[in-house]
TORTOR-248428 format. One record per residue (C-alpha): residue number from 1; chain; x, y, z. Coordinates in steps of 0.5 Angstrom, whole numbers, plus 500, padded with zeros to 3 digits. Layout:
SITE  pos  unit    x    y    z
SITE  NUM     A    X    Y    Z
...
//
This chain:
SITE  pos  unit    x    y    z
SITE    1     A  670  179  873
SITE    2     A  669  185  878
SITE    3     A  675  184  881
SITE    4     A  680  185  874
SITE    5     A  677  191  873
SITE    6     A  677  194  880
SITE    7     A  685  192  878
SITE    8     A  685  196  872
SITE    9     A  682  201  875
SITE   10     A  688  202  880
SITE   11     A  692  201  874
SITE   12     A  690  207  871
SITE   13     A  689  211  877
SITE   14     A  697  210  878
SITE   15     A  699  212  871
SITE   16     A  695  219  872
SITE   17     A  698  220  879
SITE   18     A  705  218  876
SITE   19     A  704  222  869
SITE   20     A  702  228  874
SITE   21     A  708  228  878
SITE   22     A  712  227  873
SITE   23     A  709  234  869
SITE   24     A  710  238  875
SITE   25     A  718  235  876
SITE   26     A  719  237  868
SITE   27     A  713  244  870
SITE   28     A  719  245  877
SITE   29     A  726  242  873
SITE   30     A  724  248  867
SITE   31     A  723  255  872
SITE   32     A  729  253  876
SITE   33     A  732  252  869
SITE   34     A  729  259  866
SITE   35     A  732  263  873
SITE   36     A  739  260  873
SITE   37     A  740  262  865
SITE   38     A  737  269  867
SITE   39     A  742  270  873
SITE   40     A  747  268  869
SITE   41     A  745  274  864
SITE   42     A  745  278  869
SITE   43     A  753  276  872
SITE   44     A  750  273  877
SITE   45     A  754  266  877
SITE   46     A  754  264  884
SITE   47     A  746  264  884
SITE   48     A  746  260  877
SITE   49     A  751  255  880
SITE   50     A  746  254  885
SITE   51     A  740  254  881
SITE   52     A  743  249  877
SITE   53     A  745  244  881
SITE   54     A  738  244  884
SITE   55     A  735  243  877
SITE   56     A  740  236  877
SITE   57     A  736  235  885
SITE   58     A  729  236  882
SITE   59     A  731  232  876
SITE   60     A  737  228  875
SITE   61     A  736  225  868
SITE   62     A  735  232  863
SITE   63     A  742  234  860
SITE   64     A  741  241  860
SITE   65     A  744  242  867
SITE   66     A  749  237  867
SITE   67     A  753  242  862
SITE   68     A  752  249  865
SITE   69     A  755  246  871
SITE   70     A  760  243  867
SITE   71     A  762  250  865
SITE   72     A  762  253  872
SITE   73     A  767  247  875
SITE   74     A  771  248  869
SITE   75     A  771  255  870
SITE   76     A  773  253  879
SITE   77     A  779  249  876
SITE   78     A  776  242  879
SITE   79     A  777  240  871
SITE   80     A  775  232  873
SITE   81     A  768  234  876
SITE   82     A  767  238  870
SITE   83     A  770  232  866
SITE   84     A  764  228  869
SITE   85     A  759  232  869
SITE   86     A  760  234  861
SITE   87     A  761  226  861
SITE   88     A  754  226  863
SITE   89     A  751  231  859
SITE   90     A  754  227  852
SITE   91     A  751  221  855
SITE   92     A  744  224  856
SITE   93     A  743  226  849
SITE   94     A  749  223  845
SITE   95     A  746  227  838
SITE   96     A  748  234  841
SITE   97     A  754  236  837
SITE   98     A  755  242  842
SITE   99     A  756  236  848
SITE  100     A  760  232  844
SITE  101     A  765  238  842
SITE  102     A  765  241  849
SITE  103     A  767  234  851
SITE  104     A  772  232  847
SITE  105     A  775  239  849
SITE  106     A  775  237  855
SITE  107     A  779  230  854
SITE  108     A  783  235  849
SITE  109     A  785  240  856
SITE  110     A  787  234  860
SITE  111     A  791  230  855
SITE  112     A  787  224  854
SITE  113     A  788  224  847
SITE  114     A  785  217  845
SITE  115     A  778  219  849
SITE  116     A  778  227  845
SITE  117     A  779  221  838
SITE  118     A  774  217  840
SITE  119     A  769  224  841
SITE  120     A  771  227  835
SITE  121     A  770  221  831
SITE  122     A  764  220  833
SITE  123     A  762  228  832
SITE  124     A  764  227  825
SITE  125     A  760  222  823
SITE  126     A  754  225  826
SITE  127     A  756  232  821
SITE  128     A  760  229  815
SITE  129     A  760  236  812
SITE  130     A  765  239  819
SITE  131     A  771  239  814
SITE  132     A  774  243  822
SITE  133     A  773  237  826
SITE  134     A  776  232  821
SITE  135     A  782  238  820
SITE  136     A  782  237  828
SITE  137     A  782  228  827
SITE  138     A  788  228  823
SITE  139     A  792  233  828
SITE  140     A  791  229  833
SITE  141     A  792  221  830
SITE  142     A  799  225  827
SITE  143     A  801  227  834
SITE  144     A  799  220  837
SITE  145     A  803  217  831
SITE  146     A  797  214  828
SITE  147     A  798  215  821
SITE  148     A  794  210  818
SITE  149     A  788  213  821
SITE  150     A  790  220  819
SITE  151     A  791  219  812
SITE  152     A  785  215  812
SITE  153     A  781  222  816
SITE  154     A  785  226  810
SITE  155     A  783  222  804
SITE  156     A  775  223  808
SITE  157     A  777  231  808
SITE  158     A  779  231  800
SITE  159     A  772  227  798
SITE  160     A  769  234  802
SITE  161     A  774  239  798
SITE  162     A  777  235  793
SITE  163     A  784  235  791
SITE  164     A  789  240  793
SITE  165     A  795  242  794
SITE  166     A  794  243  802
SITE  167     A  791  237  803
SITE  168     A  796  232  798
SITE  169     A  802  236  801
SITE  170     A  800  233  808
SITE  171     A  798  226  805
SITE  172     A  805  225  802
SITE  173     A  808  228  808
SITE  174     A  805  223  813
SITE  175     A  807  218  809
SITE  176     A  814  220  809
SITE  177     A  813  220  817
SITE  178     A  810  213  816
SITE  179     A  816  210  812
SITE  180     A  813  210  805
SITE  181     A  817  213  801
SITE  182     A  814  210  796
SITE  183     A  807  212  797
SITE  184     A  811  219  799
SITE  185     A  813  221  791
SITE  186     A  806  218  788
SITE  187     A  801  222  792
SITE  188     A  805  228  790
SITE  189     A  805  225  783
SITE  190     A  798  224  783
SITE  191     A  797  231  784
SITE  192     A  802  234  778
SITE  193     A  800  229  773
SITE  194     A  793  232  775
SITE  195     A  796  239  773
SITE  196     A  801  238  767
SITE  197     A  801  245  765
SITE  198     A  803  248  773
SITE  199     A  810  248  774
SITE  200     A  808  249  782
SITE  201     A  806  242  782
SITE  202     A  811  239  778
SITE  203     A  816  243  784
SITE  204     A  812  240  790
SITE  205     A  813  233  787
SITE  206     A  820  235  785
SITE  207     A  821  237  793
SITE  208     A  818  230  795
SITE  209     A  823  227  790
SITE  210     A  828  230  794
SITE  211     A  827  230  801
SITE  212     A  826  222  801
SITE  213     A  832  221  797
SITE  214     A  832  222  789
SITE  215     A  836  227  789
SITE  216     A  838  227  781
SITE  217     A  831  226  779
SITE  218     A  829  233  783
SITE  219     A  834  237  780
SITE  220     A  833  234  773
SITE  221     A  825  237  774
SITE  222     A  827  244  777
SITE  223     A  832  245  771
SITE  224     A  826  243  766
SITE  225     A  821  248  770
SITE  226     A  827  254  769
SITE  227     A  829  252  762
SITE  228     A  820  253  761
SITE  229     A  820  259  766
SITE  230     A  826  262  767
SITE  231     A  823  266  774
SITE  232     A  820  261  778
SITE  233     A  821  262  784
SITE  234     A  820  256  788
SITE  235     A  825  252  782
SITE  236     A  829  257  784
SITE  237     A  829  256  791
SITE  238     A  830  250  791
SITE  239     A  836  250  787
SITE  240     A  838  254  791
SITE  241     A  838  250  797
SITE  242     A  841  244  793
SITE  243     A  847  248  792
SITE  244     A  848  250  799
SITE  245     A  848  243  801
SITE  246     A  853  241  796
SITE  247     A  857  247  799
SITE  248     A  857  250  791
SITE  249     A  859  257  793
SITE  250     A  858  259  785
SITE  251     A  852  257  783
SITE  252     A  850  259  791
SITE  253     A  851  266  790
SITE  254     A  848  266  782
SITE  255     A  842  263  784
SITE  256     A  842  268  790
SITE  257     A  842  273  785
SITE  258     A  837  270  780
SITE  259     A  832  270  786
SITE  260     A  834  277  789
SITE  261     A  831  280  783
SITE  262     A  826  275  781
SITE  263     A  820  279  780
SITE  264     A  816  273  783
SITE  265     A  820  273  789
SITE  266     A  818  276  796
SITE  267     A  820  280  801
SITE  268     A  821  275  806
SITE  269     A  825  271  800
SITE  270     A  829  277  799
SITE  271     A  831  279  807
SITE  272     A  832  272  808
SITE  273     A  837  270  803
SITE  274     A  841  278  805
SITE  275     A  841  275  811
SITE  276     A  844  268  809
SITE  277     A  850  273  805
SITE  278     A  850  277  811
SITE  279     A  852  272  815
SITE  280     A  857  269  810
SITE  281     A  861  276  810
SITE  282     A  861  276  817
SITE  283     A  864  269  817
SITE  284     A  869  271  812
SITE  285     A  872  277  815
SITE  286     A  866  282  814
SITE  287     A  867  286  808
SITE  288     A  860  289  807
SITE  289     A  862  291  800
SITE  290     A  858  285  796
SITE  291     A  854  286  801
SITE  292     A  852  294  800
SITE  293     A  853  293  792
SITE  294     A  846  288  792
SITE  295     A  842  292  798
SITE  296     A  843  298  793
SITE  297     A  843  294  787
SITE  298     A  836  292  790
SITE  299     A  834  299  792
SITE  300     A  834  302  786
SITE  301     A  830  296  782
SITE  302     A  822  294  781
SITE  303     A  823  290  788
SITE  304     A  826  295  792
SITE  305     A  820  296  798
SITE  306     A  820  300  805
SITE  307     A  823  293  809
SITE  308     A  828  291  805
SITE  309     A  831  299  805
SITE  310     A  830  298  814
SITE  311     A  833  292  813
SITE  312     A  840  295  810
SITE  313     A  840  301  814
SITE  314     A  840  296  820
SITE  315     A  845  293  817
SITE  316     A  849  299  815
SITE  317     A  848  300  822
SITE  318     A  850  295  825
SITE  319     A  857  295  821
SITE  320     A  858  302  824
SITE  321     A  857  306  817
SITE  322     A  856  315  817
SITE  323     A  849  317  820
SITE  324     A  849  322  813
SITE  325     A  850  315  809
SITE  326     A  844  311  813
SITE  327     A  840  317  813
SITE  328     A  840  317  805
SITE  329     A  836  310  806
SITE  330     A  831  312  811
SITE  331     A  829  316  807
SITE  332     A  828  312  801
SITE  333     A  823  308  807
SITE  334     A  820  315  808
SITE  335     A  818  315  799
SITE  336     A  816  308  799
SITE  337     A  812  308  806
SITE  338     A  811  315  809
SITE  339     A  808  312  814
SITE  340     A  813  308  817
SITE  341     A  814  309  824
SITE  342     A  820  306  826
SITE  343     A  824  309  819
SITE  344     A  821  316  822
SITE  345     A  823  316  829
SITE  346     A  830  313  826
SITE  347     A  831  320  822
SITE  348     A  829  324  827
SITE  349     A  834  322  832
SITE  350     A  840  323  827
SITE  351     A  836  329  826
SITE  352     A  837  331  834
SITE  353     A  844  328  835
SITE  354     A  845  333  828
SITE  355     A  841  338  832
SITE  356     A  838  340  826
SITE  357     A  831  342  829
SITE  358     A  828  345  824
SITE  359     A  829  338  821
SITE  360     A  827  335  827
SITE  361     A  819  339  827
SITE  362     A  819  338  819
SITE  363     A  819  330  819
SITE  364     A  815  330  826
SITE  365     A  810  335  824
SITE  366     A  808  331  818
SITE  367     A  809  324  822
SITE  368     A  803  327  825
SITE  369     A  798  326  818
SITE  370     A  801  319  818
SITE  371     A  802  316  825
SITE  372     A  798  321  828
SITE  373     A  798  315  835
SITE  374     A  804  316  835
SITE  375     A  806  320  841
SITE  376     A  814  320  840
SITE  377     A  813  326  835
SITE  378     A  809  330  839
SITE  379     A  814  329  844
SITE  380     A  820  331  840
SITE  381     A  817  337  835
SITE  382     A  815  340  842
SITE  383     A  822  339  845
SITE  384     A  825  342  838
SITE  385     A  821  348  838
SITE  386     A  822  350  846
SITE  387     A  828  350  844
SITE  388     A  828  354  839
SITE  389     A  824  359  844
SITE  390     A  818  357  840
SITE  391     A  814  357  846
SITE  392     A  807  357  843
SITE  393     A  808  352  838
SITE  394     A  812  347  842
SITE  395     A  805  348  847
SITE  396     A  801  347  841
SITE  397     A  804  340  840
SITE  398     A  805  338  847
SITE  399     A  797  339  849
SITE  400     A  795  336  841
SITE  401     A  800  330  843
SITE  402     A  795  328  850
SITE  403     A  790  326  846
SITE  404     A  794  320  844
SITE  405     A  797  318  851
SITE  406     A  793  311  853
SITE  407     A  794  305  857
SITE  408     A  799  303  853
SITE  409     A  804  308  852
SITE  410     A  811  308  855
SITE  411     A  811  310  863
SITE  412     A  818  314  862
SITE  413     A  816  317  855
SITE  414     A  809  320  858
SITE  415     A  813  322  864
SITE  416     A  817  326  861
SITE  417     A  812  328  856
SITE  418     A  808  332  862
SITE  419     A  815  334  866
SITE  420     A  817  339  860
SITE  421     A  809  341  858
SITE  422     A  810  343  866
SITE  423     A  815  347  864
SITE  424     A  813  351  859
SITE  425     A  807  352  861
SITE  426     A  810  355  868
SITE  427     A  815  360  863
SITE  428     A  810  362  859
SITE  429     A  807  364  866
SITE  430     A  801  358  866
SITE  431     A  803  357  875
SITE  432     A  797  352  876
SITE  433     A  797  349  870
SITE  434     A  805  348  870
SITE  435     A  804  344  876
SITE  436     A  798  340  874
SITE  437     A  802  338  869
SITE  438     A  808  336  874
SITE  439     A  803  332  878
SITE  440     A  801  328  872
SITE  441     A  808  326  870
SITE  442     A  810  324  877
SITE  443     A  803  320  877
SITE  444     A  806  316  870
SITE  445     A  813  316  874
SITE  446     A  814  318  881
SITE  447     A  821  318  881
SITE  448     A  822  322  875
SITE  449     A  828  327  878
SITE  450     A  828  333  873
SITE  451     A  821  335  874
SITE  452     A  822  333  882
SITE  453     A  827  338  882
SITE  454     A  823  344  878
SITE  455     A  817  343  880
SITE  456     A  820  344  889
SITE  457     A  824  349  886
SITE  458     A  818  353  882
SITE  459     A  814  351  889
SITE  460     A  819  355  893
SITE  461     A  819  361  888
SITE  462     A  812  362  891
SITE  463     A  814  360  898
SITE  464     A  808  355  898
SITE  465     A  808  348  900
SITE  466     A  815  348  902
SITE  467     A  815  341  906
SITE  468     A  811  338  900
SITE  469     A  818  341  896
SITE  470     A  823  339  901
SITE  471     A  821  332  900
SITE  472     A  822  333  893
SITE  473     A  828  337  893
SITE  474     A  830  331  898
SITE  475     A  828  325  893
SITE  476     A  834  329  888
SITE  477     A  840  330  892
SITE  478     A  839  322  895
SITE  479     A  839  320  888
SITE  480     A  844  325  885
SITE  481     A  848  327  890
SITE  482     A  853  331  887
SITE  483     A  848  334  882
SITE  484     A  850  342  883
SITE  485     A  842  344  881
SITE  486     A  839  339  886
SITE  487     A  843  341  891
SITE  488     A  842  349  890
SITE  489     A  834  347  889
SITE  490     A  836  344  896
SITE  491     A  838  350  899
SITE  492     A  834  355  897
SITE  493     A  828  350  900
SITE  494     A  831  350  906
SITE  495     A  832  357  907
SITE  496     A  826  359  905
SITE  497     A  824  355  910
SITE  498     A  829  359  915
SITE  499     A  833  354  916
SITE  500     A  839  357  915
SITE  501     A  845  353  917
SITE  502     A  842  348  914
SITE  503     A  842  351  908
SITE  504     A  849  354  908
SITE  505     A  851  346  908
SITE  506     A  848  345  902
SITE  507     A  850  352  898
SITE  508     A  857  349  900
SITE  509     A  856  343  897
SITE  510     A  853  346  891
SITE  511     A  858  350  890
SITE  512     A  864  345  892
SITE  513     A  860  341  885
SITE  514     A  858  347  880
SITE  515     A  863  347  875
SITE  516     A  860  353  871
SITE  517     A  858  358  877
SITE  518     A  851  361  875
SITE  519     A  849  368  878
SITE  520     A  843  365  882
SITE  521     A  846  360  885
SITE  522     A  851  366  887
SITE  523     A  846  370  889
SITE  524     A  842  365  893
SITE  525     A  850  364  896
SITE  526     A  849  372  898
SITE  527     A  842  370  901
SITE  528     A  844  365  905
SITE  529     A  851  367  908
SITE  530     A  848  374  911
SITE  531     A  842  370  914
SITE  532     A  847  366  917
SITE  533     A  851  373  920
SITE  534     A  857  373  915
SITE  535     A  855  379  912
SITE  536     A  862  381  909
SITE  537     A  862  373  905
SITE  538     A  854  375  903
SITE  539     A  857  381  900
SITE  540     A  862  378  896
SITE  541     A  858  373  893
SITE  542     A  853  379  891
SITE  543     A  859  382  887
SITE  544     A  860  376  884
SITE  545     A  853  374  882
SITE  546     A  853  382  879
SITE  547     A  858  381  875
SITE  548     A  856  374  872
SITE  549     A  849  376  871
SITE  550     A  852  382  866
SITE  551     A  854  376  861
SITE  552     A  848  371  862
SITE  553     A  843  375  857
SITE  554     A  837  371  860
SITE  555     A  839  375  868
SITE  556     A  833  380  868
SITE  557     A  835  388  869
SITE  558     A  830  388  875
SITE  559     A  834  382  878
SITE  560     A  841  386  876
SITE  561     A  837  391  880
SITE  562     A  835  387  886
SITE  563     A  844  384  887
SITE  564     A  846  393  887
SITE  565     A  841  395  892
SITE  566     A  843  389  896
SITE  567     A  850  391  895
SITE  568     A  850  398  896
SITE  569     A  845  397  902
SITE  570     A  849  391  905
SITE  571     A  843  387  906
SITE  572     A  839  383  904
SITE  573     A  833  386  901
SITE  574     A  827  381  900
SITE  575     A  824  381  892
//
């Protein structure tokens, strides 16, 4: 008796101890567990995989672990360790539905689409009411051919949302994927009779009549729905699509038309079937004459929308048609949405190509209260009014458009956008901020080439930064090697370095390529011969610098002044 109870005893002993170590593996298991879901919060991911994995070495029977790590694997690209170890989590605890979902994504992930099945089968039916789930079932038993299972899972669906269109139209479809014609037309039949007075179900089921077959019968449907309702669209697409198979030219194009001015029908409807009468004009020759008559018919009418006119001024830009004539159209965009931005942007290029600036300021100022993100109109109503000589108000738009440059903004557009902001601001005498801008456009575009060569020759007019300006300069005459501009920007560089003979090689070639001989590039000729002894020459070039500044009305008088000194001292005279 003494020795069963010391027995029981040590029994009782070791079942403590066992429960003690226990609790402290749980006690250790959780810190561990708590600090890798804090280093992880924190971004520090190396620490909490780390963590992780020493939570499995302490307990290697808790789930929790085995789905972080699962995670990271996933996130290393090691897709089976992550597939084993989220396996092993979903076995673990096979009620967690965030296991089971995680798991069936991964079978999903590596094509194993039996094992997804099964997973998601099973998550089903722990959450009847997951309408996502048994959607996603009826994918996969469709995409493996099983359409037995999927029609059985979407008859499951139907119990949670009832009968609908959505789901009959499936059904019917899967059938028909299966060869059932016959079960095809009843589920489809089911529904219309369900809905005796919706004329849609009575065209769902006529278009499953038709698709599996029964042509007449179909036909005989549609034709009783429009004797019923004369614009129903979806009758009238589909008799549509009946007389194009039977290639019945006539009843095409009146239906076309029934539908073109179908109140119901949509704006997809309606560019599509513009589309088909498109086409078919093309094939025949391309008269746009039927073509233009419905566009216009249909411009002028209670359907007319914004895309339908952008879609006939694409076409009548397609067949080449008079600016003056698509602009009418763009216009007509413009009334019925102001704020479209492509129709804009259309307009105000046959506007520049017109050189209508005043235009051009107009549609761009009032794009600026509908697409105020859209840097284009800054950039063209600034330009328009530096052309103008309106130098204030081109700065003003130049300076509200750099609000909207981002990320995403067009390189070469930003580029350009700086380059000439640069070059306003240097004429209204703004040097610094000139060259930030320069600095900003070549930061967008660093072989912008017009403002490579403004910005060496602005530099040269200051004599500052001569060697960053060479190789400016040097960067345009490689790109453009007969552009007489680049070429004198070149020159004058070169001389204002003092390297005279090399300067008079590039003049030469200035003057070899210049078609229209300014009076400073005549002057800088003058400038660079007397320095290279050719005195005699340099006087000539002066003359005739002289008597071609008289004819440009934007050679200053104390430049005039400055050529007269020199031609009556036969010197050089340094401004």
């Amino acid at each position: 008796m003494r020795k069963a109870v010391n027995i029981l005893l040590l029994l009782c002993m070791m079942a403590i101890q066992a429960y003690a170590q226990d609790a402290d593996k749980s006690r250790r298991y959780d810190a561990f567990f708590l600090d890798a879901i804090c280093q992880q919060q924190k971004g520090n991911n190396d620490a909490a995989f780390d963590l992780f994995r020493h939570c499995l070495e302490i307990d290697s029977t808790r789930s929790e672990a085995y789905y972080y790590l699962s995670r990271y694997y996933l996130a290393l690209k090691q897709k089976d360790t992550a597939l084993s170890y989220s396996q092993k989590a979903a076995e673990l605890e096979p009620d967690n539905e965030t296991y089971l979902e995680t798991l069936a994504n991964h079978y999903l992930s590596q094509g194993k689409y039996p094992e997804a099945t099964a997973t998601l089968e099973r998550l089903s039916e722990k959450n009847r009411m997951r309408d996502d789930i048994i959607g996603f079932l009826v994918q996969l038993y469709e995409q493996q051919g099983d359409y037995d299972n999927a029609i059985r899972t979407l008859t499951r669906l139907e119990t949670i949302e009832g009968k609908s269109e959505r789901l009959s139209y499936a059904k019917s479809n899967l059938y028909s994927q299966k060869g059932d014609k016959k079960a095809a037309i009843a589920e489809m039949k089911t529904l219309a009779d369900q809905y005796p007075n919706d004329n849609n179900y009575r065209c769902l089921y006529a278009n499953t009549l038709y698709i599996n077959g029964q042509k007449k019968r179909a036909v005989a449907i549609y034709d009783k729905v429009l004797k019923e309702e004369p614009q129903n669209r979806n009758a009238q697409m589909a008799l549509l699509a009946y007389y194009n198979d039977q290639k019945d030219t006539l009843n095409v194009n009146n239906m076309i038309e029934r539908v073109l001015f179908n109140k119901n029908a949509t704006t997809d409807d309606r560019v599509a079937l513009m589309r088909q009468v498109i086409g078919e004009s093309e094939q025949h020759g391309g008269d746009s004459t039927r073509v233009l008559q419905l566009f216009h018919r249909l411009l002028d009418s209670q359907q007319a929308d914004s895309d339908l006119a952008l879609f006939c001024a694409s076409y009548m830009n397609m067949k080449k048609m008079p600016n003056d004539s698509i602009r009418l159209v763009l216009e007509k965009v413009l009334e019925m949405s102001p704020d479209h931005a492509a129709a804009r942007l259309q307009l105000v290029s046959y506007a520049w190509q017109a050189e209508n600036r005043d235009r051009v300021i107009e549609l761009c100022r009032d794009a600026r209260q509908y697409n105020p993100d859209e840097m284009a109109f800054y950039y063209y109503q600034g330009i328009a009014y530096y052309q103008k000589g309106q130098l204030d108000d081109a700065l003003n738009a130049f300076q509200n458009g750099i609000g909207v440059i981002n990320s995403d903004s067009d390189p070469s557009i930003v580029s350009d956008f700086y380059a000439v902001l640069g070059d306003i601001m240097h004429q209204k005498g703004m040097e610094q901020e000139a060259f930030a801008a320069y600095d900003s456009c070549l930061v967008w575009k660093d072989d912008n080439i017009g403002c490579l060569n403004n910005y060496a020759y602005y530099l040269s007019e200051k004599g500052i930064r001569l060697d960053e300006a060479e190789r400016m300069s040097f960067r345009t005459i490689k790109a453009e090697p007969k552009n007489a501009t680049y070429l004198d920007t070149y020159a004058w560089i070169l001389f204002m370095q003092k390297r005279y003979e090399e300067a008079r090689k590039y003049i030469d070639l200035t003057l070899e390529n210049d078609s229209d001989t300014s009076a400073v590039l005549l002057e800088h000729a003058g400038d660079i011969y007397y320095h290279v002894g050719e005195k005699d020459r340099a006087i000539e070039f002066w003359k005739e610098a002289l008597e071609r500044a008289s004819e440009e009305s934007e050679i200053k008088d104390d430049r005039q002044q400055i050529l007269i000194r020199k031609i009556k001292q036969k010197k050089y005279v340094k401004e």
